[in-house]
N, C-alpha and C positions, 0 to 999 in steps of 0.2 A: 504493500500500500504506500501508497504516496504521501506525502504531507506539504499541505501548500497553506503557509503563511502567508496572512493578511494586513494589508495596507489598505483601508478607505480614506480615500480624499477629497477635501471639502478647503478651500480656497489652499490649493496647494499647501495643504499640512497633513499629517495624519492623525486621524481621529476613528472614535466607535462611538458608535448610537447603542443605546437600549433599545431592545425588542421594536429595531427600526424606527426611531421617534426622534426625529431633528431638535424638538425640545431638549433631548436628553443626551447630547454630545458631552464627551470627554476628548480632548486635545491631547495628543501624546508625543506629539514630534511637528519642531516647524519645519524640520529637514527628512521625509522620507526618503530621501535618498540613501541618508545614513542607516536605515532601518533594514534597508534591502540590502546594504552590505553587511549589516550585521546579521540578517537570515543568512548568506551567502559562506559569513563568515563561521556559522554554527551549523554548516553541511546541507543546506536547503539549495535544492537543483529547481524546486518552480518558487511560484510567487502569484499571490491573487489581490489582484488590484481592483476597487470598486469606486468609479468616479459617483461621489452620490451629489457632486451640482448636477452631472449629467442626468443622473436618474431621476432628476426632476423636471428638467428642461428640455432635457433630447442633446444638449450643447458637447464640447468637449472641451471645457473649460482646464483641463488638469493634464491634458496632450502631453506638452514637454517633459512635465514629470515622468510619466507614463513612457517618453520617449527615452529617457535620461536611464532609467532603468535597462531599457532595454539594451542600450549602448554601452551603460558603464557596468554592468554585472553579467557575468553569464548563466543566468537565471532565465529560465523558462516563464513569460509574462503570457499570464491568462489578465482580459481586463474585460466590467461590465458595467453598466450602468447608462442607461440612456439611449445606446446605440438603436438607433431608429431607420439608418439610411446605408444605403450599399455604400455612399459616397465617406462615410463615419466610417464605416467595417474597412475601408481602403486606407483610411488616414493612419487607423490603427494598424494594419498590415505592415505599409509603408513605413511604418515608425519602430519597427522591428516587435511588435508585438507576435505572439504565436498562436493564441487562443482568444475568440472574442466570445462572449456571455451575451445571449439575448433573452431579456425576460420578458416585459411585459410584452412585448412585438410576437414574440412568438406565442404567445396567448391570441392578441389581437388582429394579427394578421400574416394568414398561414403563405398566402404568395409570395411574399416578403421571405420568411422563413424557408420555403423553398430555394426560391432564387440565391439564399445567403448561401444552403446547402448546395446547390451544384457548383458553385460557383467557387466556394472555398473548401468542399468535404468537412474534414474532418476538424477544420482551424477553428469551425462555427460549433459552439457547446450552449444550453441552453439552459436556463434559471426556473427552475420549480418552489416556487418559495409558497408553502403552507400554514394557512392558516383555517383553525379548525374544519379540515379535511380536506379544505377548497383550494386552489393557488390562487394566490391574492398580487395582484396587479395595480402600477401606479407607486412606486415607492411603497409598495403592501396597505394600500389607503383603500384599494377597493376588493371585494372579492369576486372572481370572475365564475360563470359556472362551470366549471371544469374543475370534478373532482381530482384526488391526487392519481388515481389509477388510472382513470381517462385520460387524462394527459399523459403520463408515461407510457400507456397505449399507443399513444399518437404518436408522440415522439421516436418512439421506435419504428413504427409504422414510417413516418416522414424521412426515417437514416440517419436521425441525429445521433452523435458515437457516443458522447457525455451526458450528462444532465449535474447539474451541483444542487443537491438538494436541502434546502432549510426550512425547517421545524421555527417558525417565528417568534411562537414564543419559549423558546429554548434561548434564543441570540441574543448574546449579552449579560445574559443572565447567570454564568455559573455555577449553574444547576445540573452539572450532565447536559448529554446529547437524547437524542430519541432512540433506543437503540433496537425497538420493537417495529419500529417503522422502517428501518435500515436494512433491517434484516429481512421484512418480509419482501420487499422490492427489489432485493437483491436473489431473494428465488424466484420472481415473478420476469423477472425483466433482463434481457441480455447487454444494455448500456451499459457504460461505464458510469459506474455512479460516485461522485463526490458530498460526502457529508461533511455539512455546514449547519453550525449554530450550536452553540452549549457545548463544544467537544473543551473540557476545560481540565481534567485528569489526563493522568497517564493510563487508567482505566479505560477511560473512553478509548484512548487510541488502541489499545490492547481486543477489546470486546469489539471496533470498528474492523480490527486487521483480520480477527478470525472468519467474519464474513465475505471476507475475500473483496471488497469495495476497492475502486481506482485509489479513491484518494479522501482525505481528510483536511479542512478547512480549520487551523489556527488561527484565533482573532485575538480577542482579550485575554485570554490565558496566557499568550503572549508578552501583555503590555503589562498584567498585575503581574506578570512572575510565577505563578500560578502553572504552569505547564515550562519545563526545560526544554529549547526547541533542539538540542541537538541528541537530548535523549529521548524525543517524540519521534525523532528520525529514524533514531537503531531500534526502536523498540514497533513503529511499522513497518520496517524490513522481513 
């Protein structure tokens, strides 16, 4: 299993929301730069970057950063938030990114979704983020009707290779991960699935790796200290 440390950025700094709620930011670095060389430096081969001005606006306000990473580390950048437009999924390409994240779009509009899929295969990974069983859409503000299963029906269905799944109200919360949910979708479904939200133990990462999952999303465990990210790495091996 994988372990991919998180960076969300909101006026070029890195920060975490509670259970997605912009009221409830914590600032943790005015230099993400420095953070990704610090994953870098503690054995971390990816990196999950979430522009959340984008996820609100469609914009890509936090590009350079996003680009800076990709230049000055040799870290694997997955990045999501907002991407709405082929011309966004190109910027990001161009900019040495390797992995783009589409959420709400690929809820809202499956031709879009397609087109992002033949176009780039495997580079295009998708955002199932749930909220009381539904994926919820819109920076998680609205809920769409598409249960969690129908969607990863589809998704597989459509050839998407990933999905990065979070449990919303698990994020941020260091509470644990969902790990009854992880597991059942990983018998159900042949994607590559990445869990996301409350993975905040060495547990977690333990109980995540035996279900055989791509990958696991470190965010705040991260930034309180709370998870050791270079023994989060040997211990998803």
């Amino acid at each position: 299993m994988n372990i991919f440390p998180a960076i969300d950025l909101f006026d070029k700094k890195a920060v975490r929301l509670f259970k997605g709620d912009y009221n409830q930011m914590t600032i943790y670095s005015e230099n993400p730069i420095e953070i990704a060389r610090d994953f870098e430096a503690q054995g971390a081969k990816f990196i999950h970057m979430v522009d959340l001005e984008g996820a609100k606006d469609g914009t890509t306000p936090n590009l350079e950063i996003v680009a800076q990473v990709a230049r000055e580390t040799g870290l694997f950048v997955e990045i999501g938030g907002g991407i709405r437009s082929m011309e966004t999924l190109k910027k990001y390409f161009d900019a040495g990114v390797e992995r783009a994240i589409l959420g709400t779009v690929a809820v809202t509009n499956e031709e879009f979704l397609k087109e992002a899929i033949s176009t780039y295969g495997d580079k295009i990974a998708v955002g199932a983020d749930v909220k009381d069983g539904y994926i919820a859409i819109k920076g998680w503000l609205e809920k769409s009707t598409f249960t969690l299963d129908a969607f990863f029906a589809k998704m597989q269905e459509l050839g998407v290779k990933t999905i990065i799944c979070t449990d919303i109200s698990k994020d941020g919360a260091m509470r644990g991960t969902n790990l009854e949910m992880y597991a059942e979708l990983s018998k159900k479904y042949s994607v590559d699935i990445v869990a996301s939200g409350g993975v905040s133990t060495i547990s977690d990462i333990e109980q995540l790796r035996k279900m055989n999952l791509y990958g696991a999303i470190i965010g705040k465990a991260y930034y309180t200290g709370a998870i050791n990210l270079r023994e989060a790495i040997e211990v998803a091996k």
